[in-house]
C-alpha positions in Angstrom: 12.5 8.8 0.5 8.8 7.7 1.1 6.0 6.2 -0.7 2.9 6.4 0.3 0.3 3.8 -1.0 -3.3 3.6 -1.5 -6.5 1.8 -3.0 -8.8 3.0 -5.2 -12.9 3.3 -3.9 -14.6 2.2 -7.2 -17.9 4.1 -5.7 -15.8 7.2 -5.7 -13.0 6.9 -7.6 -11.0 8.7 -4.3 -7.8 7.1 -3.3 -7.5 6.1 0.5 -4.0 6.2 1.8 -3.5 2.7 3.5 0.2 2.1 3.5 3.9 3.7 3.4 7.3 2.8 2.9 9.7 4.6 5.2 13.7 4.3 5.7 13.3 0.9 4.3 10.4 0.1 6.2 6.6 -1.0 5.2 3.7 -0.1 7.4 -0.1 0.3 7.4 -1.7 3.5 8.1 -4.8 2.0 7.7 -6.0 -0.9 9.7 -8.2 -2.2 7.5 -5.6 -2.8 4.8 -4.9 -5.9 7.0 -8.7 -7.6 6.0 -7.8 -6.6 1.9 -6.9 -9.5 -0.6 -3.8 -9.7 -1.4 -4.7 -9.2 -4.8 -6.1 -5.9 -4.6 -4.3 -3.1 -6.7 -2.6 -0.7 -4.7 -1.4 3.1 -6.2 1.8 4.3 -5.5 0.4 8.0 -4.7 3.6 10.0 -4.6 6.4 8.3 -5.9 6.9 5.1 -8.3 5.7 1.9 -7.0 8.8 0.2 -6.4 7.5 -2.9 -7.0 4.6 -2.9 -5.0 1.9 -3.7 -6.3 -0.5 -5.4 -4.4 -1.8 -5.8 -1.0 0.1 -9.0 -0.8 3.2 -6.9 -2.2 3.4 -4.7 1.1 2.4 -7.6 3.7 5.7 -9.8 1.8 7.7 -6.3 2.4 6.6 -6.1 5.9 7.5 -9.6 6.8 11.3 -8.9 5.4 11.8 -5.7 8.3 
């Protein structure tokens, strides 16, 4: 099962997909999630967060594949 993650654009209010778990796996979609701090929210978009909440949440889960 996959999760796809995203952050909210306050201007907007539309969620940009910048992330995704996969088999286990975290990776960005998005290469500007890298420049984020980690303590910007991110929004599970299709499937409960798992535990990830934050940028610094899905950088930690990359580091661990």
């Amino acid at each position: 099962m996959s999760t796809k993650f995203g952050v909210k654009i306050p201007s907007t209010g539309e969620v940009i997909q910048i992330a995704r778990r996969w088999n286990g796996q975290i990776e960005f979609t998005n290469p500007l999630a890298e420049l984020l701090k980690d303590k910007t929210k991110v929004i599970a978009m299709n499937n409960s967060p798992q535990g990830v909440y934050t940028i610094k949440d899905l950088k930690d889960g990359q580091s661990n594949n």
